[in-house]
C-alpha positions as CSV (number, residue, x, y, z in Angstrom):
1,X,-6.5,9.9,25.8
2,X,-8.9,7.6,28.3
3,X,-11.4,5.5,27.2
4,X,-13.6,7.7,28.9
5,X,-13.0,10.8,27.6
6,X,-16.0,13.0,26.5
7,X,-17.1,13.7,23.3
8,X,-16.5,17.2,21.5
9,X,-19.8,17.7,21.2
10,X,-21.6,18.2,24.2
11,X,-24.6,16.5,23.5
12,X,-22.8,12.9,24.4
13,X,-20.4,11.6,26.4
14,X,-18.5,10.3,24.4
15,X,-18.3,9.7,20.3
16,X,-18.6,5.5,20.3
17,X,-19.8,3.3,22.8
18,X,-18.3,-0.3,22.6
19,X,-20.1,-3.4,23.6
20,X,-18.5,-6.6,24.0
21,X,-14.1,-6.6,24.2
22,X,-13.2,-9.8,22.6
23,X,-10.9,-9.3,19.3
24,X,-13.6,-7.4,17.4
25,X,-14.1,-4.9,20.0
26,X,-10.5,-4.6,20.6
27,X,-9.4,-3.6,17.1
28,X,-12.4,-1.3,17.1
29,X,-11.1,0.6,19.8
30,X,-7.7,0.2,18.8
31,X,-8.8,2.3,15.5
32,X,-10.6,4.3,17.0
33,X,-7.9,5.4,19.6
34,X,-5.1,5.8,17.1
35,X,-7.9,8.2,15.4
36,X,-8.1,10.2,18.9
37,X,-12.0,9.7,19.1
38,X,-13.5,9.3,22.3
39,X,-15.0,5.9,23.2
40,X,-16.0,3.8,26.2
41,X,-15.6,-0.2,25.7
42,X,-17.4,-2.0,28.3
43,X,-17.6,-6.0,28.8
44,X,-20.3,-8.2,31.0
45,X,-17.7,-10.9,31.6
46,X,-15.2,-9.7,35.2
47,X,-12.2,-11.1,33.6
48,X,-10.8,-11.4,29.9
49,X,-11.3,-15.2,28.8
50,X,-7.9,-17.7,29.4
51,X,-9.0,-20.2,26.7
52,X,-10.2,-19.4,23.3
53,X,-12.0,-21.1,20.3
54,X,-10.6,-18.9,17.4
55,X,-6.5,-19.8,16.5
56,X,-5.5,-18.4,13.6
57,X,-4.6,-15.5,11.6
58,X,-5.2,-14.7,8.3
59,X,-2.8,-12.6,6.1
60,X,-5.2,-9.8,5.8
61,X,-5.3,-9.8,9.4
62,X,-2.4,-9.1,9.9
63,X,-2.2,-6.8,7.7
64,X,-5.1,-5.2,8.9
65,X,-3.7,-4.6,12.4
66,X,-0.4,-3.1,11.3
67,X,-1.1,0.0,12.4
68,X,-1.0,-0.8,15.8
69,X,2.3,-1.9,15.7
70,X,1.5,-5.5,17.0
71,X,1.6,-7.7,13.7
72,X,5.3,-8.5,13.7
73,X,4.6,-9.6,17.3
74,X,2.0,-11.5,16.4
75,X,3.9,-13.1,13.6
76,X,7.0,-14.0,16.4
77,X,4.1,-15.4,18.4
78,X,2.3,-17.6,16.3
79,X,3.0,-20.9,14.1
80,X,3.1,-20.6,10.6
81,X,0.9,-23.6,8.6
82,X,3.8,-25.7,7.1
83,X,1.7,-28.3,5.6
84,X,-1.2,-30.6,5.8
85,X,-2.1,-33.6,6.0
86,X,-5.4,-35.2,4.9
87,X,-5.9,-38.7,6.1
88,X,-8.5,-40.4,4.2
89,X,-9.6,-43.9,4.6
90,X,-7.3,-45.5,2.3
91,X,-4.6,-42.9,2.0
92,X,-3.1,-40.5,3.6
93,X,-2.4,-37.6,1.0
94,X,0.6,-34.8,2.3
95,X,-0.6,-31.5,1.3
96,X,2.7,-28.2,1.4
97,X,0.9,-25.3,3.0
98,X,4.7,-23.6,3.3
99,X,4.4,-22.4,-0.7
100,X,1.5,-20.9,-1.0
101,X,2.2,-18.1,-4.0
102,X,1.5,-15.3,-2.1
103,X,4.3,-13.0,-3.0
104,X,2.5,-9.7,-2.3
105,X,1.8,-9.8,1.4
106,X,4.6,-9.8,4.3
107,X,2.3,-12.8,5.6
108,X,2.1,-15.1,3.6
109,X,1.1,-17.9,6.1
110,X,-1.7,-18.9,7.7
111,X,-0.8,-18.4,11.3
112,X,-2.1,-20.4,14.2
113,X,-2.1,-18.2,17.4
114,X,-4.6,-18.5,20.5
115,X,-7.2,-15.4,20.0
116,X,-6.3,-15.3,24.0
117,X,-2.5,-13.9,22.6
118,X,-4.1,-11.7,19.9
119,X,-6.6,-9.9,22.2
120,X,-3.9,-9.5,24.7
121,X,-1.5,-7.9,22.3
122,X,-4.5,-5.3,21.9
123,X,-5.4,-5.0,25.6
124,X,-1.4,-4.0,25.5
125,X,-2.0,-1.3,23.0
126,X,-4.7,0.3,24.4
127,X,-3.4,0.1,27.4
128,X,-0.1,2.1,26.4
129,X,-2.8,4.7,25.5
130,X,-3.9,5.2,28.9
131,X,-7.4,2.8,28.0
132,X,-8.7,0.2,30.2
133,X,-11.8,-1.7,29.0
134,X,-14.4,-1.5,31.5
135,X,-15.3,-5.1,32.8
136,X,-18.6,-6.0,34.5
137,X,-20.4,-3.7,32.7
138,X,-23.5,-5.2,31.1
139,X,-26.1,-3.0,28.5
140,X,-29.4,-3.2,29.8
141,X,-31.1,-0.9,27.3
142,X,-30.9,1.3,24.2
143,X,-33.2,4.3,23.2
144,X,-32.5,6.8,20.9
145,X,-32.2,10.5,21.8
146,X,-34.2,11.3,19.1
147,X,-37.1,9.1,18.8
148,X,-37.7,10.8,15.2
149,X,-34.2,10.4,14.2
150,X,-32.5,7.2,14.2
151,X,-29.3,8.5,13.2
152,X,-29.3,11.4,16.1
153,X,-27.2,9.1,18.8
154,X,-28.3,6.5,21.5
155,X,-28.2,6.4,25.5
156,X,-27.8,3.4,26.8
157,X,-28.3,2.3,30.1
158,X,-25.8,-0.1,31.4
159,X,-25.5,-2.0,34.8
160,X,-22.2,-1.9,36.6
161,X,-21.5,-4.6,39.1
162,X,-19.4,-2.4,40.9
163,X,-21.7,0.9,41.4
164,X,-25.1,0.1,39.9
165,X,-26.7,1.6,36.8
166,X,-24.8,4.0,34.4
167,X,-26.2,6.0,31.6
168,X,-23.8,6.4,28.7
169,X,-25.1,8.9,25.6
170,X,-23.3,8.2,22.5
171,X,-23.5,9.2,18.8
172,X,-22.6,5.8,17.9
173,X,-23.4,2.1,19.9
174,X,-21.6,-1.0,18.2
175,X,-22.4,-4.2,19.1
176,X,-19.4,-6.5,19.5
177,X,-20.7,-8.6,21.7
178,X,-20.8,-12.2,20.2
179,X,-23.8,-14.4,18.5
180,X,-26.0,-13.5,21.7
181,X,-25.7,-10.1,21.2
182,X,-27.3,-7.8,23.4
183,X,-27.5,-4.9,20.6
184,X,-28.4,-6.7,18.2
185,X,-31.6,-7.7,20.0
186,X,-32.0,-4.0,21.9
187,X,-31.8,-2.5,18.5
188,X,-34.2,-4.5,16.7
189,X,-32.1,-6.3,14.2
190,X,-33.1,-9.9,12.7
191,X,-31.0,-13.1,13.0
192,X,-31.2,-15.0,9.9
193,X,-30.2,-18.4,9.3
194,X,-30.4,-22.3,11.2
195,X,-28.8,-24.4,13.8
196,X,-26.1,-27.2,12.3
197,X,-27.6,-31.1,13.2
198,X,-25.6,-32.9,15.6
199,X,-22.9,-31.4,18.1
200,X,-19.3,-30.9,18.5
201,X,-15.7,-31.0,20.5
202,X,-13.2,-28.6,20.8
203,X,-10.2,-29.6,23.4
204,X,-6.8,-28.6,24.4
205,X,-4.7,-31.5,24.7
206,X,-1.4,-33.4,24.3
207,X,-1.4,-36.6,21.1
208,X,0.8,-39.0,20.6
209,X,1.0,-40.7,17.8
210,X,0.9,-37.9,15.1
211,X,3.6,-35.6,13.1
212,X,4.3,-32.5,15.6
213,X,3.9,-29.1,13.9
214,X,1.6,-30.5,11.1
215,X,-2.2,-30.3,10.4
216,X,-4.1,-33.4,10.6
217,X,-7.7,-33.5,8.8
218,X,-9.1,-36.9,9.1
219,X,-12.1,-37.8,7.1
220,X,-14.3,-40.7,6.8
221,X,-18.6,-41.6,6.3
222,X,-18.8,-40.0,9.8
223,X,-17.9,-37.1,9.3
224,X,-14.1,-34.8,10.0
225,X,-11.4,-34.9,13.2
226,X,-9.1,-32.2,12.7
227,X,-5.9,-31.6,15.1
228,X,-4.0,-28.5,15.0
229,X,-0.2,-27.7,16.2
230,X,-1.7,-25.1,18.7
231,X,1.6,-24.9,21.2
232,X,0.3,-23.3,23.9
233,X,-2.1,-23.8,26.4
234,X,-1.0,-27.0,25.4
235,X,0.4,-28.8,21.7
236,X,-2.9,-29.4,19.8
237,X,-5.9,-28.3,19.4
238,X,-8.9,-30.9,18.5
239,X,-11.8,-30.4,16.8
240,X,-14.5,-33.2,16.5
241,X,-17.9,-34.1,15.9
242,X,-20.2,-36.6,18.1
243,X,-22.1,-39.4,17.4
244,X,-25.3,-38.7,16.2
245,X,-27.5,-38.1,19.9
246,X,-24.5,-37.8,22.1
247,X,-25.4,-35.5,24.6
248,X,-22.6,-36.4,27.3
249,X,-20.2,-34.6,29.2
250,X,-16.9,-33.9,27.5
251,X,-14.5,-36.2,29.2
252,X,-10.9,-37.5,28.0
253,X,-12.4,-41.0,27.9
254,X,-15.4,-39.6,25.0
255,X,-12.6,-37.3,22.9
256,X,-10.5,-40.7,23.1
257,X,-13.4,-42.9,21.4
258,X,-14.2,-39.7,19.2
259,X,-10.4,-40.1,18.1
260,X,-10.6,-43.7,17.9
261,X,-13.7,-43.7,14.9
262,X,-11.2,-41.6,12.8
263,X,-8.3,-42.5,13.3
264,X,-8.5,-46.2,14.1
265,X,-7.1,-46.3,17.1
266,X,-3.8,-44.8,16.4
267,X,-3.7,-41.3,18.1
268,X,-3.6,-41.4,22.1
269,X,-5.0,-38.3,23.8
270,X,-3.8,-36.9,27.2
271,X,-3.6,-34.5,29.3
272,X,-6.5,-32.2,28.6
273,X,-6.0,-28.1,29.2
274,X,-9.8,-27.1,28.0
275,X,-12.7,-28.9,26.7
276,X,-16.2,-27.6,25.2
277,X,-19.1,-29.2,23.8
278,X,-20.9,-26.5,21.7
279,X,-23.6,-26.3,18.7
280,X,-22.7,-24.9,15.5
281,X,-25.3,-22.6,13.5
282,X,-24.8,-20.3,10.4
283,X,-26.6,-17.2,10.7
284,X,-26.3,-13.1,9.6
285,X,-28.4,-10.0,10.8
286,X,-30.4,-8.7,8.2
287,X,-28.6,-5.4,8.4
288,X,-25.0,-4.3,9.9
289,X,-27.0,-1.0,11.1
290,X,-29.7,0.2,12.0
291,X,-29.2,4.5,12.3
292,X,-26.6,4.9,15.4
293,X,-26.0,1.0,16.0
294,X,-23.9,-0.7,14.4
295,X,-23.2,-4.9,14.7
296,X,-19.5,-6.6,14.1
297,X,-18.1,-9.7,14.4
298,X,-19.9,-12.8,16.1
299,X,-22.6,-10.2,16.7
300,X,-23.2,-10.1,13.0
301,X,-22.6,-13.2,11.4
302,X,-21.9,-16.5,12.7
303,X,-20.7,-20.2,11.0
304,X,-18.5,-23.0,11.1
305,X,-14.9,-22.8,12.4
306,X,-13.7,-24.1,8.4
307,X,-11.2,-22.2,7.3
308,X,-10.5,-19.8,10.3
309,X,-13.0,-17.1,9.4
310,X,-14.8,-15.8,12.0
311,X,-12.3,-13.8,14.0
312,X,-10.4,-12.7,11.3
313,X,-13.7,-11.6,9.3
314,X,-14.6,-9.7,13.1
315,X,-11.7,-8.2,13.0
316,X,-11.7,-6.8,9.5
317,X,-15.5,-5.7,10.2
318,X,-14.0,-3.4,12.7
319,X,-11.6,-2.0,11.0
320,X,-13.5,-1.2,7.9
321,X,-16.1,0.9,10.9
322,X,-13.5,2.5,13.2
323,X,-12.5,4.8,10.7
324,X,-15.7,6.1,9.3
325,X,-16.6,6.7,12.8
326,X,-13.9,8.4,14.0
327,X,-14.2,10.4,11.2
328,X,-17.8,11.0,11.7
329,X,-17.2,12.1,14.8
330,X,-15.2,15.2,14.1
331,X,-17.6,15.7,11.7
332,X,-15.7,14.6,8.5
333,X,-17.7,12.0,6.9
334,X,-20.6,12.4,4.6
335,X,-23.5,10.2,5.6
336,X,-22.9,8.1,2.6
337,X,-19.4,7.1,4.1
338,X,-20.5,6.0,7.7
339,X,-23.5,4.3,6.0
340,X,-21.1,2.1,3.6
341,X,-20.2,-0.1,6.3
342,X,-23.4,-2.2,6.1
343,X,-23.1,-2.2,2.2
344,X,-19.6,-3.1,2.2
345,X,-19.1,-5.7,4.8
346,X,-22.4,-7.6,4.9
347,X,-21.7,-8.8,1.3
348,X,-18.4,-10.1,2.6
349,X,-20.2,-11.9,5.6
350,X,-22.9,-13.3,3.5
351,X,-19.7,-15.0,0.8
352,X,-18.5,-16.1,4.3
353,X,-21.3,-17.5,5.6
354,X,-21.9,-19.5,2.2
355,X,-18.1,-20.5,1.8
356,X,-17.7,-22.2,5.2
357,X,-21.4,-23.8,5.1
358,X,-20.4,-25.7,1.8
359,X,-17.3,-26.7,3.2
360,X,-19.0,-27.7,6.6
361,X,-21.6,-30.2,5.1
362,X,-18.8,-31.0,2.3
363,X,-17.1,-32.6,5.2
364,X,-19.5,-33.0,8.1
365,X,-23.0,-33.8,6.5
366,X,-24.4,-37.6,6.3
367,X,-26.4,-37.3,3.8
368,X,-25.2,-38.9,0.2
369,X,-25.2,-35.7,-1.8
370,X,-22.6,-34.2,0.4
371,X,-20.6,-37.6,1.7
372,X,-19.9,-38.4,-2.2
373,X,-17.5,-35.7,-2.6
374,X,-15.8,-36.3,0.6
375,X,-15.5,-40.4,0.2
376,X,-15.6,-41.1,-4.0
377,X,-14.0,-37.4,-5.2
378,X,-11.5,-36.1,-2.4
379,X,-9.5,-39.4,-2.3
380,X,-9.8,-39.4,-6.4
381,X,-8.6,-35.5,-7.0
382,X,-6.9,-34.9,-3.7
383,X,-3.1,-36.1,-5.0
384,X,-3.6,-33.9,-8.2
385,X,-5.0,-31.1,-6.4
386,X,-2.3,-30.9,-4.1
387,X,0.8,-31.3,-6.2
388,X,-0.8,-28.3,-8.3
389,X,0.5,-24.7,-7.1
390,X,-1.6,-22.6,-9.4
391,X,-4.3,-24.1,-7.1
392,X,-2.9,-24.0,-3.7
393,X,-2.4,-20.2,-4.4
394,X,-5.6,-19.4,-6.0
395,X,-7.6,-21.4,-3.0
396,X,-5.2,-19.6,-0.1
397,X,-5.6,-16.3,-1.5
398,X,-9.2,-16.8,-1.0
399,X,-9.3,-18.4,2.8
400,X,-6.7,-15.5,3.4
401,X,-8.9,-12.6,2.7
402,X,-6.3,-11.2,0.3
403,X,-8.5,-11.1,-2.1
404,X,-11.5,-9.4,-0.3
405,X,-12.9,-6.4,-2.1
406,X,-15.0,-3.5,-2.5
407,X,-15.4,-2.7,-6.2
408,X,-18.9,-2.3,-6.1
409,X,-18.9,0.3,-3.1
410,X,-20.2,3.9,-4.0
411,X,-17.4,4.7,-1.2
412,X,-14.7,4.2,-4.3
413,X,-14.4,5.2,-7.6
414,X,-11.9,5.6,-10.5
415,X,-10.9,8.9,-12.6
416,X,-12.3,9.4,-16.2
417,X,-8.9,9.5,-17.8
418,X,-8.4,5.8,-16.4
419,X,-8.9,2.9,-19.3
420,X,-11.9,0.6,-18.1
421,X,-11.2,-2.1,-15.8
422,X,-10.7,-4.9,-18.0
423,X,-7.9,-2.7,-19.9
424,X,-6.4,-1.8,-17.1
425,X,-3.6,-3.3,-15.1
426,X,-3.1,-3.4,-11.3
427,X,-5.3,-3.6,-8.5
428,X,-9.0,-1.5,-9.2
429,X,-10.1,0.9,-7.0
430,X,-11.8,-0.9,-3.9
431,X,-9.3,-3.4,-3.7
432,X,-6.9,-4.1,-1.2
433,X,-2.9,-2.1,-2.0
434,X,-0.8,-5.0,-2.5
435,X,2.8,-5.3,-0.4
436,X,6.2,-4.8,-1.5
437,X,9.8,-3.4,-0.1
438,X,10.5,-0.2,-1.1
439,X,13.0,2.9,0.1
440,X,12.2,5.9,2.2
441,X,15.5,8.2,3.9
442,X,17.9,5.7,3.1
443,X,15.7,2.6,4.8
444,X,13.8,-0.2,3.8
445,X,10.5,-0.4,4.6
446,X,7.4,-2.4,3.5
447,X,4.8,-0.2,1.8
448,X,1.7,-1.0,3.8
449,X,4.0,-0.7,7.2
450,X,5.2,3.3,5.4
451,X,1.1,3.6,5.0
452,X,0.0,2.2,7.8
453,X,-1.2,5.6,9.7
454,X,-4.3,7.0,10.5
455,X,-6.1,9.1,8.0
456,X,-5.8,8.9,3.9
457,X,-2.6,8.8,1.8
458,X,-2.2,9.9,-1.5
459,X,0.2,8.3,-3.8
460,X,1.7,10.4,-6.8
461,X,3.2,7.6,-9.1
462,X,5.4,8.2,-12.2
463,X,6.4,11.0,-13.9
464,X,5.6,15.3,-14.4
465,X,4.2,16.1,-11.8
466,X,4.5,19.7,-10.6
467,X,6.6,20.4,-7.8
468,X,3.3,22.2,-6.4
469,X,1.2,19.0,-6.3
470,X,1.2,18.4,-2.7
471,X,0.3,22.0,-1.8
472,X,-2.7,22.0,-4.1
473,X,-3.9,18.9,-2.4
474,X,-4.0,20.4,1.2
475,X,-4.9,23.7,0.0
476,X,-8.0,22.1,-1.4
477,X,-8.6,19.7,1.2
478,X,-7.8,21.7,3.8
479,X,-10.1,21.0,6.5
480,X,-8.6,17.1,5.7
481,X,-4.9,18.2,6.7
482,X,-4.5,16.5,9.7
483,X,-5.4,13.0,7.9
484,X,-4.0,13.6,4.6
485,X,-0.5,12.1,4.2
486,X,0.8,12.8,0.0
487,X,4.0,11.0,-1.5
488,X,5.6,10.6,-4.3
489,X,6.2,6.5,-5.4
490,X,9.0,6.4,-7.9
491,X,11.3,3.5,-9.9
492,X,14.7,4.8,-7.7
493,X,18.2,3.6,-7.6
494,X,20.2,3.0,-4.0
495,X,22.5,5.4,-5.5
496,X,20.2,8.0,-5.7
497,X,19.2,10.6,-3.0
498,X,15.1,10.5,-3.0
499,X,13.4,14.0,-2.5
500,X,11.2,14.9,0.8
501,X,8.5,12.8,0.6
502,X,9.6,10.3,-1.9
503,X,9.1,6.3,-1.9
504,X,11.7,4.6,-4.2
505,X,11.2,1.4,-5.5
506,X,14.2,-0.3,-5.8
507,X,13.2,-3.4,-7.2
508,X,10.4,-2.6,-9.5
509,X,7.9,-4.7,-7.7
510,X,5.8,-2.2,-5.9
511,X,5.3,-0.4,-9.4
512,X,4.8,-4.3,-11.2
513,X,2.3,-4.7,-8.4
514,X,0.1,-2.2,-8.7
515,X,0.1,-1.7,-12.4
516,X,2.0,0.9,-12.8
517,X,4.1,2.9,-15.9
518,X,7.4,4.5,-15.4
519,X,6.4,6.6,-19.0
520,X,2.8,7.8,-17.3
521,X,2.1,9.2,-14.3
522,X,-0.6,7.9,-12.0
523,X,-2.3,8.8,-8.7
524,X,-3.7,6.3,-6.1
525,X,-5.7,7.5,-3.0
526,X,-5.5,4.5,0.0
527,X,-8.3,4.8,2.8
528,X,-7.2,4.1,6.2
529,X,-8.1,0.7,5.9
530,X,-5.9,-0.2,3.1
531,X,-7.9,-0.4,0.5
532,X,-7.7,1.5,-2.8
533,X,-10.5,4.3,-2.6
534,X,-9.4,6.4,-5.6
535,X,-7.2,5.6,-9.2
536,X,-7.1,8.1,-11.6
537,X,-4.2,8.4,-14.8
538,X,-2.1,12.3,-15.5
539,X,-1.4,14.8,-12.9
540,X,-5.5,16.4,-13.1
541,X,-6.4,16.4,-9.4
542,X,-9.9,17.4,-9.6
543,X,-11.0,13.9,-9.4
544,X,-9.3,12.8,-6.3
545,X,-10.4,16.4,-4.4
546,X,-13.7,15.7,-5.9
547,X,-13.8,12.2,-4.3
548,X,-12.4,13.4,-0.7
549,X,-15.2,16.0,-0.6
550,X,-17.8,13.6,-1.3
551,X,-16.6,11.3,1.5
552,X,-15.9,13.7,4.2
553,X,-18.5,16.6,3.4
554,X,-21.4,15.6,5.8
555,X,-25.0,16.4,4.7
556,X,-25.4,19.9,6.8
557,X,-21.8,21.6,5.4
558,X,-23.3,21.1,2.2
559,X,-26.7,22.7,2.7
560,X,-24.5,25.3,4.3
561,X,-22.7,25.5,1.0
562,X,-25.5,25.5,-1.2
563,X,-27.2,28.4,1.1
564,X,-24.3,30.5,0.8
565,X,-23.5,30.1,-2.7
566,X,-27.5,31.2,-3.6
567,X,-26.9,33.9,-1.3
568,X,-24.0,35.7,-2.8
569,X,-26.0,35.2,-6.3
């Protein structure tokens, strides 16, 4: 498949048209090439960016990007967060980031990785798929093909440096294309939120005079310095605010003094790779869609660099989209489903968005409501805080996006039969599958790595079910076939020989994990994203059929349906 492929239906050229190919963009088209959809991804900028702001993957992440085959790269690549230290004032308070608790995940490590290695590692996919993202190509204008339909498809017009204006007709346009976005503005969308006071630093560079392969987070009345083990471009990574009406040039000689108010004069700077002075703002469109356009990543939400969010939350965006589209366009996907994406991610951006602006002023701000914590309570609870792993787990699982989840989406649901969610054990339908090692053919595998292909998989846990089960599933869901994968998940032995399409778990943990019974059996329906969609208790299959024809009946099959079945009364 090229990126450039046409559309199966004739009235576009192709199915999604991608604006913007920084790590959001990427994993969109990454999804939606491993889906076969056609798709053009276009970019202003001539050349990919050397230097990045974003360094660090999240667990989910990589999780998230499994499919591609490029996490266990990414994972050689990067640098796992070891520990922390937080240098206050008085103290300087160690902080073990190497046990965080997360038993569940094959990452369970912040990573820290230049987005410039990540986004290559997808340019590398795609570009094993025979796709190229087109590069000075800039959108000039959006207007729907139906100016009574938003939901009809788009053209776009779009200036290419190399041969002039291009006209591009697509069922769906997403906007990828950063805090500035180009969409976003075409298509109408408000940009809520404010501009942080003051400005800030972000710099390449060599230190001396600190622990290699640590963070450093210092922390006084002025405000935070933090220094990351980056690697490469060059060892660290600095982060930094300026004095209140600095509007100088970045030069070695102003990150030095910047260094010098927090640290006292004990960390020498050199050797600069990159340096940036920038603003900081927190703001979110109003809506992630607005009928055929669609907004991800930086072009949907932007905020602080606390807590490595932003790419990872990008990423995630996209990959909670790709699939609805690419289902929607082979004509699979109710409008409910495509429409989900705005109800289930902008939630998520707006607990973002809130999470790293507390931290932000907790440890930027001057005024005294938000410098009391960070001066009179963080050198007072710090030492407890950090000796305490219950804590450390419960904070990491949320700043890893393990514990994102969609619970309140109308695009999951649970079976009758199921005890309520408070009785029940295991993860609940909209939340993410946990990890564990199981056994397929003789091999061990991780679960999410066995599931991680494109399309829906059905899990048939326990005990009596009929030998029949999986032909009744793709008998009913027939037109689903091709993106219907259904397995058995049983308690096994390495002595024992599974049957075709079995998953034995070994250990127990994959049936501990998700909440399972060896005495009942259960089923579990997993949406291409990874996330539970379906739970249900006993071997009744209605409700899972029933919930796959909701999702990937659109609105005119059913009216279809409806005719037909009035007809033959």
């Amino acid at each position: 498949m090229a990126a450039q492929q046409h559309s199966a239906d004739s009235n576009y050229d192709v199915d999604v048209l991608i604006v913007g190919a920084g790590p959001t963009g990427l994993a969109l088209a990454a999804q939606l090439a491993s889906f076969g959809t056609s798709f053009r991804i276009i970019d202003r900028q001539l050349q990919r960016p050397a230097e990045s702001r974003a360094l660090a993957l999240q667990p989910r992440t990589l999780e998230a990007l499994r499919p591609f085959g490029i996490s266990t790269e990414l994972s050689g690549a990067g640098r796992p967060a070891r520990a922390l230290q937080l240098h206050l004032p008085e103290q300087t308070i160690p902080v073990d980031l190497s046990d965080t608790g997360i038993e569940d995940s094959e990452f369970p490590h912040l990573l820290f990785l230049s987005q410039a290695r990540t986004e290559q590692a997808l340019v590398s996919y795609l570009g094993g798929r025979g796709i190229r993202v087109e590069r000075g190509v800039e959108l000039q204008e959006l207007e729907r093909l139906d100016p009574e339909d938003p939901f009809a498809g788009v053209e776009a017009k779009v200036l290419r440096m190399d041969r002039g204006i291009d006209r591009v007709r697509a069922r769906y346009v997403v906007g990828a294309d950063g805090a500035h976005s180009t969409v976003r503005s075409k298509a109408g969308m408000d940009w809520r939120g404010s501009d942080y006071p003051g400005s800030y630093v972000l710099a390449d560079l060599e230190a001396d005079g600190v622990e290699p392969g640590v963070v450093h987070s210092y922390l006084n009345d002025d405000g935070f310095l933090l220094l990351f083990p980056l690697g490469s471009p060059a060892a660290w990574r600095m982060i930094g605010m300026k004095e209140r009406g600095d509007q100088s040039a970045v030069t070695l000689e102003s990150l030095q003094g910047i260094a010098d108010r927090f640290t006292g004069g004990t960390v020498k700077l050199h050797d600069p790779q990159w340096t940036s002075s920038f603003k900081l703002s927190h703001q979110i469109a109003e809506y992630f869609q607005n009928g055929s356009v669609f907004l991800a990543g930086d072009a949907a939400h932007v905020h602080s660099p606390v807590a490595a969010q932003g790419m990872n939350t990008g990423i995630q965006d996209a990959l909670n989209l790709g699939w609805k589209l690419a289902l929607g366009a082979r004509g699979l996907a109710s409008e409910e489903l495509v429409d989900s994406y705005d109800a289930e991610r902008r939630p998520v951006g707006r607990e973002v968005l809130a999470f790293t602006d507390r931290l932000f002023k907790l440890a930027s701000s001057h005024s005294g409501l938000f410098k009391l914590p960070r001066t009179k309570l963080l050198p007072a609870l710090a030492p407890k805080a950090s000796g305490s792993k219950a804590l450390r787990t419960r904070l990491f699982r949320a700043v890893s996006q393990l514990d994102i989840q969609y619970r309140k989406s109308g695009m999951v649901a649970t079976g009758d039969s199921r005890l309520p969610a408070f009785l029940s054990a295991g993860p609940k339908a909209g939340d993410r599958l946990p990890d564990a090692v199981v056994r397929e053919d003789g091999r061990e595998i991780r679960l999410q790595e066995l599931l991680a292909t494109p399309g829906f998989q059905i899990l048939l846990c326990g005990p009596g079910w009929p030998a029949d089960t999986q032909l009744q599933l793709h008998n009913a869901l027939g037109r689903l076939a091709p993106w219907l994968s259904v397995r058995r998940l049983n308690v096994g032995s390495r002595l024992a020989a599974p049957s075709t399409n079995e998953i034995q778990d070994v250990s127990g943990l994959a049936f501990d994990r998700l909440g399972l019974s060896v005495r009942r059996p259960e089923l579990l329906l997993v949406r291409p994203d990874g996330y539970i969609g379906f739970r249900s208790e006993g071997t009744d299959l209605s409700g899972a059929i029933d919930y796959l024809t909701r999702l990937t009946t659109p609105a005119a099959a059913e009216v279809a349906s409806d005719t037909g079945a009035a007809a033959q009364v």
